[in-house]
C-alpha positions as CSV (number, residue, x, y, z in Angstrom):
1,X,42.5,10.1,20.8
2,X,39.2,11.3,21.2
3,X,38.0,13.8,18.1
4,X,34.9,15.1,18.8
5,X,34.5,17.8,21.4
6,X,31.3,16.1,24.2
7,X,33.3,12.5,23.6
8,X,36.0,13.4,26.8
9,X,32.7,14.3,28.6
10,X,31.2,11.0,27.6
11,X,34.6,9.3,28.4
12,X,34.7,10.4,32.4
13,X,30.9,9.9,33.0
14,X,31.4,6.3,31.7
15,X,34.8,6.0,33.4
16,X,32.9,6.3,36.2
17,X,30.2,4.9,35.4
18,X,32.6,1.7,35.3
19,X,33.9,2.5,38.7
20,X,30.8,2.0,40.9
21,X,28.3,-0.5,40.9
22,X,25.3,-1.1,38.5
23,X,22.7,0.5,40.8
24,X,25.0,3.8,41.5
25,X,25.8,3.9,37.5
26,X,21.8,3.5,36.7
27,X,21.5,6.3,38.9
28,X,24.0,8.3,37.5
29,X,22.6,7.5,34.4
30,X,19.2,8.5,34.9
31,X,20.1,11.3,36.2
32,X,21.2,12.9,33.8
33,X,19.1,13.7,30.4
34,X,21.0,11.9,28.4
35,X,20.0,8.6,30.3
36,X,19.3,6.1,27.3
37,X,22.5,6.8,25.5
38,X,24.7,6.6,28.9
39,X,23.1,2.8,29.6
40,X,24.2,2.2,25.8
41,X,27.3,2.5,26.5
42,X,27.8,1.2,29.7
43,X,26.4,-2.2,28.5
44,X,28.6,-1.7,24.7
45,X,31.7,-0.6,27.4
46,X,31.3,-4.4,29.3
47,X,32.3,-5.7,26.0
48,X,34.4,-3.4,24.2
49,X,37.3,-1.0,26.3
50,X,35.4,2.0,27.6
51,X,37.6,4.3,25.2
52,X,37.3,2.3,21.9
53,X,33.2,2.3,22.5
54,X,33.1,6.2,22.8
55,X,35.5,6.4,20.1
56,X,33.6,4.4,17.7
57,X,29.9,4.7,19.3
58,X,29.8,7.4,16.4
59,X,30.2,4.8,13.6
60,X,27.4,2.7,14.5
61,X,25.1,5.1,14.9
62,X,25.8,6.5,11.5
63,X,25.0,2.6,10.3
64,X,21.7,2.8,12.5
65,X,20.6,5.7,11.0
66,X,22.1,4.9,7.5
67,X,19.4,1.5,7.5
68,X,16.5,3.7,9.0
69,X,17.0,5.7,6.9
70,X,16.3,3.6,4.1
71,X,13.4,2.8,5.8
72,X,11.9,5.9,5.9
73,X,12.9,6.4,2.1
74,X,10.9,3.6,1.0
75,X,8.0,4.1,3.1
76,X,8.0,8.3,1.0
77,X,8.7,7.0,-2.5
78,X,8.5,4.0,-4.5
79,X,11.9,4.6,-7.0
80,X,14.5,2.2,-5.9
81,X,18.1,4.6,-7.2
82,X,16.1,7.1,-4.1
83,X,16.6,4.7,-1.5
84,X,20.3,3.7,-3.1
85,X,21.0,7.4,-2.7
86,X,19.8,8.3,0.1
87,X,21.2,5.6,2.2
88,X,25.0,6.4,0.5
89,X,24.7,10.3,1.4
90,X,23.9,9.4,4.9
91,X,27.3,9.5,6.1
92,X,27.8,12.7,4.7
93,X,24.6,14.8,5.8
94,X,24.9,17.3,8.2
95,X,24.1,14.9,11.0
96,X,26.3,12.4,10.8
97,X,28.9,14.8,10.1
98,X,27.7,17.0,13.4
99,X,27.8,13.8,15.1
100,X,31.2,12.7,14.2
101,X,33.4,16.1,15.0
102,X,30.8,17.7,17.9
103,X,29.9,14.8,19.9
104,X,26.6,14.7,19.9
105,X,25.5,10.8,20.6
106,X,22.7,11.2,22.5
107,X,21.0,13.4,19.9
108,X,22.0,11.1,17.2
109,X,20.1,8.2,19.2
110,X,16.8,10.4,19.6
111,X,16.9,11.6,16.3
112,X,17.2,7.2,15.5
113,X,14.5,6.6,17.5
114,X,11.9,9.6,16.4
115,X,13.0,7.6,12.8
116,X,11.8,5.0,14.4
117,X,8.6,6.8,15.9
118,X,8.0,7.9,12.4
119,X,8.3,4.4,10.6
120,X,5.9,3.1,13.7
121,X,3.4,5.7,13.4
122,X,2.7,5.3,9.3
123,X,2.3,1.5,10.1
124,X,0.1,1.9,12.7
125,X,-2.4,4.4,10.4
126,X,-2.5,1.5,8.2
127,X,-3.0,-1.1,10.4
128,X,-4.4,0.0,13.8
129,X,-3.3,-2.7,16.4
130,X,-2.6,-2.1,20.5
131,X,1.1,-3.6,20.4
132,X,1.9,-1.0,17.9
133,X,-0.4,2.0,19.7
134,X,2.5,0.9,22.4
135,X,5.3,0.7,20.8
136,X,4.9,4.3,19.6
137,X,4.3,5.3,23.6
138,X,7.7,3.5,24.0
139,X,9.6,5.1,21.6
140,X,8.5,8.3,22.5
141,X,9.6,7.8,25.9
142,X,12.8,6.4,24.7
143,X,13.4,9.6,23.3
144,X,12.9,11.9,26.1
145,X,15.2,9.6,27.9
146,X,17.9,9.7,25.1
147,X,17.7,13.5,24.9
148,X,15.2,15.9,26.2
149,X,16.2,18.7,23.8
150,X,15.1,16.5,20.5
151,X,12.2,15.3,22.6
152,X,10.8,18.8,23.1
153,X,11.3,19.6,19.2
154,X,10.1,15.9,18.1
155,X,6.9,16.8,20.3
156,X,6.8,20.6,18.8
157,X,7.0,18.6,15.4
158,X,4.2,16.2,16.0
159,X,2.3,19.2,16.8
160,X,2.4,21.4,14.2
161,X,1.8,17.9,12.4
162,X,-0.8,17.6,13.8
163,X,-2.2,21.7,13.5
164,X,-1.6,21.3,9.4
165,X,-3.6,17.9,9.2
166,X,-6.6,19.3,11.0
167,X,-6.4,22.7,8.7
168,X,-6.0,20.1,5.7
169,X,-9.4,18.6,6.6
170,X,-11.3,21.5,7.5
171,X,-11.5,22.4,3.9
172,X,-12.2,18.7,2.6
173,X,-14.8,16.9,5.0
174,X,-14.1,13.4,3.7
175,X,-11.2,12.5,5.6
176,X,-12.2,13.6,8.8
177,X,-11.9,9.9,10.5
178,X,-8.2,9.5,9.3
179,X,-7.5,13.4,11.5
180,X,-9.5,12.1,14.4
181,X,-6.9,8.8,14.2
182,X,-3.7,10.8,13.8
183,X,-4.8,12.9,16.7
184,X,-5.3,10.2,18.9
185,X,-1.9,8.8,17.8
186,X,-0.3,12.3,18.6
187,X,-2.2,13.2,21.6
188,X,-1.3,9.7,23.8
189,X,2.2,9.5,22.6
């Protein structure tokens, strides 16, 4: 039984998907706009049955996020019960609970991999290096291939980002290297 309501959808591209050959499923793939997630998938359905991976593609996403998440949480604060929390109401936020009953995989894989993006992007302010510059040009692409909805809001988001750090340093001249950095950053990815 599948619960949520896109997994049947998700079910017949893949059944399909499995039907042709690896260049005609690629194709399908990318073309569609949720490319990323359908290769995911299709390489998860070669080792598990193509029903039990879109049945249960849900709960490892919720673990992905659930560990990026605690990432994130202790790159923001130092206090250790935060991190404890915040990794044990991850299951029960409003995204993992969208994701479970509506479907919504390949935005739950973007939204991973901005978390990613995110965890990337603070490194590299710290410690500027040309792997990392491209890693955070890969991710970014990964997510416009996972789901070109969260793209455009990630890249609306790294804007106005970008539009409060420069009005943050127009009043206080001091830090004006660290905006020209983060603006780079933005701009190229």
């Amino acid at each position: 039984i599948l619960v949520s309501a896109d997994a049947p959808v998700y079910y017949q591209w893949l059944d399909y998907m499995r039907g042709v050959d690896v260049n005609s499923a690629l194709s399908f793939a990318f073309g569609n706009d949720r490319a990323l997630f359908l290769v995911l998938i299709y390489v998860l359905s070669f080792v598990f049955s193509p029903l039990v991976v879109v049945q249960f593609v849900s709960a490892l996403l919720i673990v992905v996020f659930g560990v990026l998440s605690f990432f994130v949480l202790r790159l923001i604060c130092k206090v250790k019960a935060v991190w404890v929390m915040g990794v044990l109401l991850v299951p029960f936020s409003f995204q993992a609970l969208g994701l479970i009953y509506s479907g919504y995989f390949a935005n739950m894989l973007a939204l991973i991999l901005v978390l990613v993006y995110l965890l990337l992007l603070f490194r590299l302010l710290h410690n500027w290096s040309s792997v990392g510059f491209f890693g955070l040009l890969f991710v970014s692409i990964g997510v416009l291939f996972s789901h070109s909805w969260t793209w455009f809001v990630f890249a609306l988001s790294l804007v106005l980002f970008l539009f409060l750090e420069w009005r943050s340093h127009v009043k206080c001249q001091v830090e004006v290297g660290r905006f020209k950095k983060i603006g780079v950053f933005v701009f190229f990815t």
